[in-house]
Each structure stands twice: as structure tokens, then as C-alpha cells.
CHARMM-style PDB file with segment names, atoms N, HN, CA, C and O in Angstrom:
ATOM      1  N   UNK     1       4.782 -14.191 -30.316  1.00  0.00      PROA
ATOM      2  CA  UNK     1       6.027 -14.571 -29.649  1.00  0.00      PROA
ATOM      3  C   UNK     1       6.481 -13.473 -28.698  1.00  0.00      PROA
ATOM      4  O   UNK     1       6.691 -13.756 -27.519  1.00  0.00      PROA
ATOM      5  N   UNK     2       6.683 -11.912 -29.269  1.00  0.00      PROA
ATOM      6  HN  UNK     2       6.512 -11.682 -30.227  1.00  0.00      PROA
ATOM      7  CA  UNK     2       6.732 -11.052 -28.413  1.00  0.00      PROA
ATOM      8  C   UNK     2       6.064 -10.527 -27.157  1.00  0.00      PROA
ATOM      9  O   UNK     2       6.598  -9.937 -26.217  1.00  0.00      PROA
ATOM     10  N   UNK     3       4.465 -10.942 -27.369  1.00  0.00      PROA
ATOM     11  HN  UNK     3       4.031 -11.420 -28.132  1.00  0.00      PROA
ATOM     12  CA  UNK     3       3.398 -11.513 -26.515  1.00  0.00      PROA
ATOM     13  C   UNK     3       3.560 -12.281 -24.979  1.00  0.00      PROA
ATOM     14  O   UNK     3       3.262 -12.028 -23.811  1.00  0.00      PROA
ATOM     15  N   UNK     4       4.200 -13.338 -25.721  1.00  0.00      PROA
ATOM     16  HN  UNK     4       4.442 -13.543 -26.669  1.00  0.00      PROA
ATOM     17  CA  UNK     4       4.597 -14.664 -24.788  1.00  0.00      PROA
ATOM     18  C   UNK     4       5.586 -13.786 -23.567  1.00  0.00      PROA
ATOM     19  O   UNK     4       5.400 -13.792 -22.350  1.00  0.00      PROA
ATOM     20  N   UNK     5       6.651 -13.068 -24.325  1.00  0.00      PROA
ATOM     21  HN  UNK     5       6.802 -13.063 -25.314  1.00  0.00      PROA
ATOM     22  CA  UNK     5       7.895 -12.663 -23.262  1.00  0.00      PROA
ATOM     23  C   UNK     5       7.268 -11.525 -22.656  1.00  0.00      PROA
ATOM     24  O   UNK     5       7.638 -11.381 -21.491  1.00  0.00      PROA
ATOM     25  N   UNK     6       6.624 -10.855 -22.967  1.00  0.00      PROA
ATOM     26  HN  UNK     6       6.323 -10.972 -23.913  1.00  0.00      PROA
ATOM     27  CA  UNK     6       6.194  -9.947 -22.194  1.00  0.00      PROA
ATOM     28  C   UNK     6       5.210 -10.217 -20.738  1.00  0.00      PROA
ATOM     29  O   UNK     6       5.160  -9.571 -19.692  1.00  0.00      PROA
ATOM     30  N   UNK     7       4.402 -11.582 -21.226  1.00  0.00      PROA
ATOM     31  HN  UNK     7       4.443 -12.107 -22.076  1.00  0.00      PROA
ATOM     32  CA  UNK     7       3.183 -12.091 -20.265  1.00  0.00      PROA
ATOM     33  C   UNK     7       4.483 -12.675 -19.459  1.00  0.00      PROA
ATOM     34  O   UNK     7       4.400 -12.470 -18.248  1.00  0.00      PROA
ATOM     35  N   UNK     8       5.699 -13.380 -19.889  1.00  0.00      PROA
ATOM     36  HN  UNK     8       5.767 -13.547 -20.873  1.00  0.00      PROA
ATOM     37  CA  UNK     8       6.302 -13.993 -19.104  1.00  0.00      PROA
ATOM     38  C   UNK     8       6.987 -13.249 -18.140  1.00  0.00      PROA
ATOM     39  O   UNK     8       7.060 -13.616 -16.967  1.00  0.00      PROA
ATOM     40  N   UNK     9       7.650 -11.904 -18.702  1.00  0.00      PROA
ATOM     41  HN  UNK     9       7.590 -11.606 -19.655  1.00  0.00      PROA
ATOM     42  CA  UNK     9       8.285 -10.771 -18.025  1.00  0.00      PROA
ATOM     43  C   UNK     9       7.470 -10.087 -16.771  1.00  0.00      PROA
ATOM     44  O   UNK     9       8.188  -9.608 -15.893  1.00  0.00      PROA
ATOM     45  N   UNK    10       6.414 -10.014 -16.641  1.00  0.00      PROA
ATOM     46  HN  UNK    10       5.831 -10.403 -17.354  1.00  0.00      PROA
ATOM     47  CA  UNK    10       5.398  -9.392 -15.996  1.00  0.00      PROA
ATOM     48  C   UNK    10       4.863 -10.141 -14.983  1.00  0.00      PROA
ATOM     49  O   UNK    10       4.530  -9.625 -13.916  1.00  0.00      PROA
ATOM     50  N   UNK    11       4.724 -11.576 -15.267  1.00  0.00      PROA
ATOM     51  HN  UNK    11       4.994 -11.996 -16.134  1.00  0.00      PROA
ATOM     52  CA  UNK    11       4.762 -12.820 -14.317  1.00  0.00      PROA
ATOM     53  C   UNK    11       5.652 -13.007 -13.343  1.00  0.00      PROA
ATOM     54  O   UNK    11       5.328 -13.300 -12.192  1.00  0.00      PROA
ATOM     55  N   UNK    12       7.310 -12.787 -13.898  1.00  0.00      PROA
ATOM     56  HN  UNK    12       7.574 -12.549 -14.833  1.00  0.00      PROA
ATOM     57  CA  UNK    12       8.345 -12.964 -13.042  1.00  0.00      PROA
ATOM     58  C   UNK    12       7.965 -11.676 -12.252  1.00  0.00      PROA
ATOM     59  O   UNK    12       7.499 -11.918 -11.138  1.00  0.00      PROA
ATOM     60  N   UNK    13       8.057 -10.450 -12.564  1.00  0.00      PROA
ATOM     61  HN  UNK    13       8.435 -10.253 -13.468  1.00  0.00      PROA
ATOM     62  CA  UNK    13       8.182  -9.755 -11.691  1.00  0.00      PROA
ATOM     63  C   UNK    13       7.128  -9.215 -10.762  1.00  0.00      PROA
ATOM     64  O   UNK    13       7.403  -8.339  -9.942  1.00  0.00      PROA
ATOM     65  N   UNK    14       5.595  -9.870 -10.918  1.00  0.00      PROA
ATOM     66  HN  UNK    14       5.372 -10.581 -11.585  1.00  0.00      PROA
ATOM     67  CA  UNK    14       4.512 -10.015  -9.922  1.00  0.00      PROA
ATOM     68  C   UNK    14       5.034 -11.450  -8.852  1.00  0.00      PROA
ATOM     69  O   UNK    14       5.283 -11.258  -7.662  1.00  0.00      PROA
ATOM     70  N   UNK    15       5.125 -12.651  -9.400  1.00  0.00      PROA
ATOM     71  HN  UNK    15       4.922 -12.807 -10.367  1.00  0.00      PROA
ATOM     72  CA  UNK    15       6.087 -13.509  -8.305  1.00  0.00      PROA
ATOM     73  C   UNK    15       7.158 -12.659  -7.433  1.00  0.00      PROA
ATOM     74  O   UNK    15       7.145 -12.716  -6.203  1.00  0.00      PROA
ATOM     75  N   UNK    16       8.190 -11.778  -8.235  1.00  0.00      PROA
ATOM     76  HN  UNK    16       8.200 -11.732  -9.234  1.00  0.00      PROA
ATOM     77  CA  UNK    16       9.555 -11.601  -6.855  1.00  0.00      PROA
ATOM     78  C   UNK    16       8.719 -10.268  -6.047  1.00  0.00      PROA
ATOM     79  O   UNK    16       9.044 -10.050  -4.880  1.00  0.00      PROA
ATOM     80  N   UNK    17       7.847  -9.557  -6.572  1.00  0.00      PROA
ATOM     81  HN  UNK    17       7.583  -9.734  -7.520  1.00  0.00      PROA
ATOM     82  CA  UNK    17       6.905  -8.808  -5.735  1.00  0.00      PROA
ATOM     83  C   UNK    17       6.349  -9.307  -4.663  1.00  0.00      PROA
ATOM     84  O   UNK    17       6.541  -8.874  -3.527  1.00  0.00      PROA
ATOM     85  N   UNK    18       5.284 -10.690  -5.100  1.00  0.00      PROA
ATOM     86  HN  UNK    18       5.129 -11.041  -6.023  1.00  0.00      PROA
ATOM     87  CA  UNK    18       4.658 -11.208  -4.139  1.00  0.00      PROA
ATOM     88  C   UNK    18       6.055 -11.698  -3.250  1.00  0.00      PROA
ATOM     89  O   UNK    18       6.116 -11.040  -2.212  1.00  0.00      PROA
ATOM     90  N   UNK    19       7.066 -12.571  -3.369  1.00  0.00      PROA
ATOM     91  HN  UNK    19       7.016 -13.106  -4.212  1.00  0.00      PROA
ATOM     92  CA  UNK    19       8.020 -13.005  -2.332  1.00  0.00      PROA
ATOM     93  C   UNK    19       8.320 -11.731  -1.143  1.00  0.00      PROA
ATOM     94  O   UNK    19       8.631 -11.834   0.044  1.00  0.00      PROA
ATOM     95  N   UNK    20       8.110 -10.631  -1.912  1.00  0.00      PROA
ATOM     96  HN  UNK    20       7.858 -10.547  -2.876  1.00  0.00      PROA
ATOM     97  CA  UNK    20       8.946  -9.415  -0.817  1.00  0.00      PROA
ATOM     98  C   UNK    20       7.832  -9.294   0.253  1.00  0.00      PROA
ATOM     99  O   UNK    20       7.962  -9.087   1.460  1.00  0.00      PROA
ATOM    100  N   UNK    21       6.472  -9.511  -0.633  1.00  0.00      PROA
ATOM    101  HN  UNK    21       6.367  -9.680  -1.613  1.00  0.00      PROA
ATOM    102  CA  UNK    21       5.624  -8.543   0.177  1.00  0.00      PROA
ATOM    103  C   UNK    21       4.853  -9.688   1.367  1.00  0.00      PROA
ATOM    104  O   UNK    21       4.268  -9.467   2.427  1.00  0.00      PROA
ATOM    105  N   UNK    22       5.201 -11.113   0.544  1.00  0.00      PROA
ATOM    106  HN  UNK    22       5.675 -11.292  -0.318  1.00  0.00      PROA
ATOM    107  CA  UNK    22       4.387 -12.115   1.648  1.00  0.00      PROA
ATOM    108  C   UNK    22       5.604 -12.824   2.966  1.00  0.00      PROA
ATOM    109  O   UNK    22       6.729 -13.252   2.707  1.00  0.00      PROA
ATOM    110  N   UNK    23       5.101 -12.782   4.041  1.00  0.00      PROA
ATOM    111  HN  UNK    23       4.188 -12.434   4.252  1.00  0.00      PROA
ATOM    112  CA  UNK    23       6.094 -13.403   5.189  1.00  0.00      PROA
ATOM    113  C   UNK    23       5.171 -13.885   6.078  1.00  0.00      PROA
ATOM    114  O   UNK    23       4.227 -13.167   6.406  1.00  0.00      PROA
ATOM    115  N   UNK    24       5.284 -14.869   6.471  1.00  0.00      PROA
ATOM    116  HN  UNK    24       6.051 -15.452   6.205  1.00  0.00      PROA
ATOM    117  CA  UNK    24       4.665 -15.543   8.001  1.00  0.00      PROA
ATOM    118  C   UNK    24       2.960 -15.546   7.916  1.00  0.00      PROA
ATOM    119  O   UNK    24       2.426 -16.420   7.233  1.00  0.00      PROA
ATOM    120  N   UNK    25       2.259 -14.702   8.516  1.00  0.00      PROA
ATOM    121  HN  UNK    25       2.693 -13.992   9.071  1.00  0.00      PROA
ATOM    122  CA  UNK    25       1.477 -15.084   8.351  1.00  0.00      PROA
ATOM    123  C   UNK    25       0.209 -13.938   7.600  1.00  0.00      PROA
ATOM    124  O   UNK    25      -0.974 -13.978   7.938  1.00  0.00      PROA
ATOM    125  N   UNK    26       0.842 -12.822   6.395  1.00  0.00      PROA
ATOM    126  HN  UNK    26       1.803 -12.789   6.120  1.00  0.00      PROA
ATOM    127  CA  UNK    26       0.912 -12.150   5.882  1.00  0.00      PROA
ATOM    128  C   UNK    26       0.386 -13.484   4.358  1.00  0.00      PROA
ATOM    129  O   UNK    26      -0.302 -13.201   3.378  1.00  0.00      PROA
ATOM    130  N   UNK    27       1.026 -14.887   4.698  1.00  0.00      PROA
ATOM    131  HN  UNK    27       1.585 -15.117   5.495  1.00  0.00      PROA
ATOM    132  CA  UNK    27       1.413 -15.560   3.634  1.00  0.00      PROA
ATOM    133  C   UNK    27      -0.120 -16.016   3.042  1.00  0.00      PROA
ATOM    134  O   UNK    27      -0.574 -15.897   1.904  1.00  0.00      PROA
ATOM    135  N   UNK    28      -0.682 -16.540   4.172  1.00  0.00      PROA
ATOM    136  HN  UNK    28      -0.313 -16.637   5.096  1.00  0.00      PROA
ATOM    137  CA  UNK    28      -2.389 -16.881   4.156  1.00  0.00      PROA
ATOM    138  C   UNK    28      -2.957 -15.686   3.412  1.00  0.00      PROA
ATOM    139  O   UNK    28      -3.325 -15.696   2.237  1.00  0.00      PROA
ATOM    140  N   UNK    29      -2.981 -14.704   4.209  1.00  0.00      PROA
ATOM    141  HN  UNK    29      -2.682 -14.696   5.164  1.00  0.00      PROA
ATOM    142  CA  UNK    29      -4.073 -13.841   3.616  1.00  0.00      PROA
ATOM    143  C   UNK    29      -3.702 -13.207   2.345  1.00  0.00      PROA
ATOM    144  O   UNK    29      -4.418 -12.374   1.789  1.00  0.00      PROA
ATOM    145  N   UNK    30      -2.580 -13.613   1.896  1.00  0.00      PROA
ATOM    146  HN  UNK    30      -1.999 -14.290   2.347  1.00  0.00      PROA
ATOM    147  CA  UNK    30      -2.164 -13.366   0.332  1.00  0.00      PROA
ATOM    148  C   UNK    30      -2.968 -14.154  -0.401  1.00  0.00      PROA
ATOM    149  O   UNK    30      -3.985 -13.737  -0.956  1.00  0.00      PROA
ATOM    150  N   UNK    31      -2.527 -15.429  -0.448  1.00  0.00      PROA
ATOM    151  HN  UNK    31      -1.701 -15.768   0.002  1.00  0.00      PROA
ATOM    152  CA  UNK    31      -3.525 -15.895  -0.580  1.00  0.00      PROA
ATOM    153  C   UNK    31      -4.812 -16.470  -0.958  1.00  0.00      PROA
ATOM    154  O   UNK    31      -5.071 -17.309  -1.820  1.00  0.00      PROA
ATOM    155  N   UNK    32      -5.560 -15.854  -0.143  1.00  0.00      PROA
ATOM    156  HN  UNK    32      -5.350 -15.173   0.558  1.00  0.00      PROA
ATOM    157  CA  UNK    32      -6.945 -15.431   0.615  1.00  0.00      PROA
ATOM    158  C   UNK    32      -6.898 -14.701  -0.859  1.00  0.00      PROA
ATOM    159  O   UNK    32      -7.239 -15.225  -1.919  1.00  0.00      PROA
ATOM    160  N   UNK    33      -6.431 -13.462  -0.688  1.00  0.00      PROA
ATOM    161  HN  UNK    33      -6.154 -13.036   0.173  1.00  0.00      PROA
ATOM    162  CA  UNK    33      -6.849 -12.066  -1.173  1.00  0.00      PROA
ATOM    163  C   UNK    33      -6.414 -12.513  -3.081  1.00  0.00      PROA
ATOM    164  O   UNK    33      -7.085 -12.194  -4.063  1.00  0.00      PROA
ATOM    165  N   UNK    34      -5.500 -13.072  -3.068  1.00  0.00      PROA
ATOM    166  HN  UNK    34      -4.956 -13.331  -2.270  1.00  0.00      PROA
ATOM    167  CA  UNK    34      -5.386 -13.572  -4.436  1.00  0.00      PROA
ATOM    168  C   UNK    34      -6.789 -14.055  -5.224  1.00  0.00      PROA
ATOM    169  O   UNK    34      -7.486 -13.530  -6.093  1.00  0.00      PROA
ATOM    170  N   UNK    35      -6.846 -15.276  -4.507  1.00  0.00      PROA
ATOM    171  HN  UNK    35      -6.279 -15.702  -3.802  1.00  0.00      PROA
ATOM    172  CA  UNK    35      -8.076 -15.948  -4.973  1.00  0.00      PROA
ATOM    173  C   UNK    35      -9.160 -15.251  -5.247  1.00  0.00      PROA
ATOM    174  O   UNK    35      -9.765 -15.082  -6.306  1.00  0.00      PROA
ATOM    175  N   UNK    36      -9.382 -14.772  -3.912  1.00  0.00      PROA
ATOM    176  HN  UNK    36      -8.891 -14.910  -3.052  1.00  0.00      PROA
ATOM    177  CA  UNK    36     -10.605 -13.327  -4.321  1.00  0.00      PROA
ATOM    178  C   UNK    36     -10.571 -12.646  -5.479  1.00  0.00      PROA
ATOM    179  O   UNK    36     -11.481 -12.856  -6.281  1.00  0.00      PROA
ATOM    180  N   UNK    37      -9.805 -11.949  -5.719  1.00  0.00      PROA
ATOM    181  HN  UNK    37      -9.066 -11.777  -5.068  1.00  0.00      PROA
ATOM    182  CA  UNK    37      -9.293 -11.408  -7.066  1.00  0.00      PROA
ATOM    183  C   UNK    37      -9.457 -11.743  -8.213  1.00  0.00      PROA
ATOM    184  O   UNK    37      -9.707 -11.062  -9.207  1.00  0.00      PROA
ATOM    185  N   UNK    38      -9.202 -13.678  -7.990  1.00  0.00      PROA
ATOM    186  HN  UNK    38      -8.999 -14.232  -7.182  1.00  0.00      PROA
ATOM    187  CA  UNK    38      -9.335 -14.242  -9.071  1.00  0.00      PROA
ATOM    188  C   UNK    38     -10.757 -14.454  -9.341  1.00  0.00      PROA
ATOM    189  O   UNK    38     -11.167 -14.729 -10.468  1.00  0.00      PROA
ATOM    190  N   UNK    39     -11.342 -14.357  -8.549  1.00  0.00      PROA
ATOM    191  HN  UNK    39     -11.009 -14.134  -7.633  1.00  0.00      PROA
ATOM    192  CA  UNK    39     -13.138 -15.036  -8.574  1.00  0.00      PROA
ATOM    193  C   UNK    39     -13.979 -13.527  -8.831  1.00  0.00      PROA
ATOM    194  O   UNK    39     -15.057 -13.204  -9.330  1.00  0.00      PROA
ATOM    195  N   UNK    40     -13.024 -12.941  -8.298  1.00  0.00      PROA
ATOM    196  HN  UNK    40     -12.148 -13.203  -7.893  1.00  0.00      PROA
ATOM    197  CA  UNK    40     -14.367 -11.338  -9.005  1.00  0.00      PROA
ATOM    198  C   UNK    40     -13.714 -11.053 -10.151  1.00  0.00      PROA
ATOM    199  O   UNK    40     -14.666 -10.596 -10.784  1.00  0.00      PROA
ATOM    200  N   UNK    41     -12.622 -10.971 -11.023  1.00  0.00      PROA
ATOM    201  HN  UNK    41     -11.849 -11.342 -10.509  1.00  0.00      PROA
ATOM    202  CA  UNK    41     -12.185 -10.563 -12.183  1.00  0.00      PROA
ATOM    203  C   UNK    41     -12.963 -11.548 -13.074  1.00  0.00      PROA
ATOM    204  O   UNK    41     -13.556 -11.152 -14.078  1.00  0.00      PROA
ATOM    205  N   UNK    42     -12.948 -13.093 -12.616  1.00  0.00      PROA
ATOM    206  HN  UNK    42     -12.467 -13.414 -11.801  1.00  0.00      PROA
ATOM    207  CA  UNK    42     -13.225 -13.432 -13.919  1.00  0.00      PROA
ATOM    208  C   UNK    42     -14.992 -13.976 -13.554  1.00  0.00      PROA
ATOM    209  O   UNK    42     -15.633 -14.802 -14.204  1.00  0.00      PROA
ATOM    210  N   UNK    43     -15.360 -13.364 -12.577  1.00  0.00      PROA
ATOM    211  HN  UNK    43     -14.840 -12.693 -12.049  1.00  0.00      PROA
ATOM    212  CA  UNK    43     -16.866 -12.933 -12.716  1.00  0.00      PROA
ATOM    213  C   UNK    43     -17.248 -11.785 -13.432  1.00  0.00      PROA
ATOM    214  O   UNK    43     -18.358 -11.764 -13.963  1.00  0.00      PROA
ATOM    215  N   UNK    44     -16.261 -10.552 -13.547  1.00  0.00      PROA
ATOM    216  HN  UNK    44     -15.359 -10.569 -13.116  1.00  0.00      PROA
ATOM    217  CA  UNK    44     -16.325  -9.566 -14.290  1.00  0.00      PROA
ATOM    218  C   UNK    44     -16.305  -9.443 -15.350  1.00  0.00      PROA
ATOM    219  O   UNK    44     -16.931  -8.657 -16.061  1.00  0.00      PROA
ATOM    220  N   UNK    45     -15.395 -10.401 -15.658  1.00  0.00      PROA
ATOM    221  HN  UNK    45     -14.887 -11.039 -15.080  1.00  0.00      PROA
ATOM    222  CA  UNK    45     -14.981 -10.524 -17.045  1.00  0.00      PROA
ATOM    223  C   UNK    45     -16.117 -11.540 -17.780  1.00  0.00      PROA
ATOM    224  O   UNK    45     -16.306 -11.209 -18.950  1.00  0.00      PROA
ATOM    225  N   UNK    46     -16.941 -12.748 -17.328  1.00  0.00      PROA
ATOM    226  HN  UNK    46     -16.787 -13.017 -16.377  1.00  0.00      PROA
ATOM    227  CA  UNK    46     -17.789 -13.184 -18.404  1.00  0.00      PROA
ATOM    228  C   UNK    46     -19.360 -13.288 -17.701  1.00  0.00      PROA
ATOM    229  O   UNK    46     -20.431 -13.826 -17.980  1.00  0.00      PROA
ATOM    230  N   UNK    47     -18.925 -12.619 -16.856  1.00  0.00      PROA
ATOM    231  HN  UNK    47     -18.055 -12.182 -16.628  1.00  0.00      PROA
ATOM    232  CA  UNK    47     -20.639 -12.686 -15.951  1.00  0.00      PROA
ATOM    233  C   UNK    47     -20.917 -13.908 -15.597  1.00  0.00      PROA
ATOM    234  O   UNK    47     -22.090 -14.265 -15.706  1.00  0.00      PROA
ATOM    235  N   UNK    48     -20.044 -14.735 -15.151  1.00  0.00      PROA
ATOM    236  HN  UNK    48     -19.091 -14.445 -15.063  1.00  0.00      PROA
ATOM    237  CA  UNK    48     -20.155 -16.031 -14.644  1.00  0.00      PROA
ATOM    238  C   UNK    48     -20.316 -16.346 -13.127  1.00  0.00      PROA
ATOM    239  O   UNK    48     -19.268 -16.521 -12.505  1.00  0.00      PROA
ATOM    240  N   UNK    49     -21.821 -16.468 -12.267  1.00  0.00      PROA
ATOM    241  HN  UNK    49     -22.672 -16.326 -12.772  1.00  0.00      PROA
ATOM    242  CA  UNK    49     -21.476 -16.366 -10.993  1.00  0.00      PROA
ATOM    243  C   UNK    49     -22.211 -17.670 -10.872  1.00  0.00      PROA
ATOM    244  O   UNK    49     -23.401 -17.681 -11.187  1.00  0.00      PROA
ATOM    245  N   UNK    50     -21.540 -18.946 -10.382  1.00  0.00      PROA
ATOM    246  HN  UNK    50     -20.573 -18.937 -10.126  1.00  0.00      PROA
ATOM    247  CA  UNK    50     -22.030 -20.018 -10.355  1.00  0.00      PROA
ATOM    248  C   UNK    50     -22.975 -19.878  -8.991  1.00  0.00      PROA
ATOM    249  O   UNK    50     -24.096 -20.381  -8.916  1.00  0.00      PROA
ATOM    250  N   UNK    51     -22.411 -19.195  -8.037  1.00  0.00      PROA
ATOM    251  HN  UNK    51     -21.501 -18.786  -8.097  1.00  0.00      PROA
ATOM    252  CA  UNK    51     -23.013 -19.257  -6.471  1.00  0.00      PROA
ATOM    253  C   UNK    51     -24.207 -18.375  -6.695  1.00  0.00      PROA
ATOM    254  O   UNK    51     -24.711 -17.826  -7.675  1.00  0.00      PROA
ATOM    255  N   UNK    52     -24.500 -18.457  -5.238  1.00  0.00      PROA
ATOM    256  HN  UNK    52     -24.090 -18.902  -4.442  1.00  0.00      PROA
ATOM    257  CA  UNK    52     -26.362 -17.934  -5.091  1.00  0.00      PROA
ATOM    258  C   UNK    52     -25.643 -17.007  -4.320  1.00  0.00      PROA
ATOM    259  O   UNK    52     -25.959 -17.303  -3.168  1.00  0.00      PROA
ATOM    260  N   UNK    53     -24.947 -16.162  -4.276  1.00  0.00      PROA
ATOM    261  HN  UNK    53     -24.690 -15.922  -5.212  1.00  0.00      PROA
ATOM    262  CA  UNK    53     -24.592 -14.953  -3.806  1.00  0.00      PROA
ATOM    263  C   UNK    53     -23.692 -15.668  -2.525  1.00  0.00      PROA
ATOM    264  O   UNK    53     -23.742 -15.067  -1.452  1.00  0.00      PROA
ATOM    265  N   UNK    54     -23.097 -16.580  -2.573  1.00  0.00      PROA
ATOM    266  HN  UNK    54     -23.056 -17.069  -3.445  1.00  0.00      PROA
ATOM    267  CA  UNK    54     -22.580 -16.760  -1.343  1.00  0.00      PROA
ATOM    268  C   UNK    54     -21.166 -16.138  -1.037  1.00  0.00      PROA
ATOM    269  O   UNK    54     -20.888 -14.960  -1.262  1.00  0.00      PROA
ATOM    270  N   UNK    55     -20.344 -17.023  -0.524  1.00  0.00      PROA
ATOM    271  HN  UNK    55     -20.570 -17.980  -0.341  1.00  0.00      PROA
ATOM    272  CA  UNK    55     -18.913 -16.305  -0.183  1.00  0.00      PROA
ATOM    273  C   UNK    55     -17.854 -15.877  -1.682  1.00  0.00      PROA
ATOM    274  O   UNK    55     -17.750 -16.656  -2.630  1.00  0.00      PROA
ATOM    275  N   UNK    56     -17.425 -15.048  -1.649  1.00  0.00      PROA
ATOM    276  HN  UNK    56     -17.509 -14.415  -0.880  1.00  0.00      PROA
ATOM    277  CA  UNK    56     -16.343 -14.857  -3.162  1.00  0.00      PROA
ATOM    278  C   UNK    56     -15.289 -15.693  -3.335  1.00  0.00      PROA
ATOM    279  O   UNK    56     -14.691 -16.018  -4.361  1.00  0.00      PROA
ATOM    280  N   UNK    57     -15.058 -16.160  -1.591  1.00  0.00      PROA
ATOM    281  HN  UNK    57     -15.543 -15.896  -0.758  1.00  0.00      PROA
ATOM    282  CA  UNK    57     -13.827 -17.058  -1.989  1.00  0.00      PROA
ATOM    283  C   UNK    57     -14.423 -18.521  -2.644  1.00  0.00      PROA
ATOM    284  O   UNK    57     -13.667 -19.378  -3.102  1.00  0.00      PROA
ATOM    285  N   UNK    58     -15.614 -18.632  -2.614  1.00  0.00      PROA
ATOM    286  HN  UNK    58     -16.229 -17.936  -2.242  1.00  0.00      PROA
ATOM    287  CA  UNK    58     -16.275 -20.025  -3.452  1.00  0.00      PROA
ATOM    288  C   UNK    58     -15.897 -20.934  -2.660  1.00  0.00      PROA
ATOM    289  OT1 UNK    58     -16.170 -22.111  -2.896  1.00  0.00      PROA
TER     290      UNK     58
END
């Protein structure tokens, strides 16, 4: 339970981060760069690379 508020606490304040830091067209390559992030962490994390080496954004 203490778990939960903390993942939730840390969530809110990566969202009002991202609001400050994304504007116009800053907004895309957020993004962009998110997703990326998301596709090499959790390639990192279980050695899962479905592609033949192609783009990271999949």
C-alpha cells in the first residue's frame, strides 16, 4: 500500500516535470525520446529485442 503512494507520488511529479519542460514543438520530440527510453529499458531489462536490429523507436 505504501508502495502504491510512493509509485503514485513519483508519477505525479515526473508528469508536472514533463508539463514544464515540454512546449510547442519540444512536445514531439518528448515524445520521440520517451518511447525510446521505453524500448531500450525494457530491452534491458528482459533481453527482449523483437527487431532485426532495426530502428529503437520500433
Amino acid at each position: 500500500m505504501l508502495e502504491d503512494q510512493y509509485v503514485s507520488e513519483k508519477l505525479e511529479q515526473f508528469r508536472q516535470e514533463e508539463r514544464r519542460n515540454v512546449s510547442g514543438k519540444g512536445a514531439l520530440l518528448g515524445k520521440l525520446g520517451a518511447r525510446a527510453f521505453r524500448r531500450w529499458s525494457r530491452i534491458n531489462r528482459t533481453g527482449d529485442e523483437e527487431h532485426d536490429g532495426g530502428s529503437i523507436l520500433g
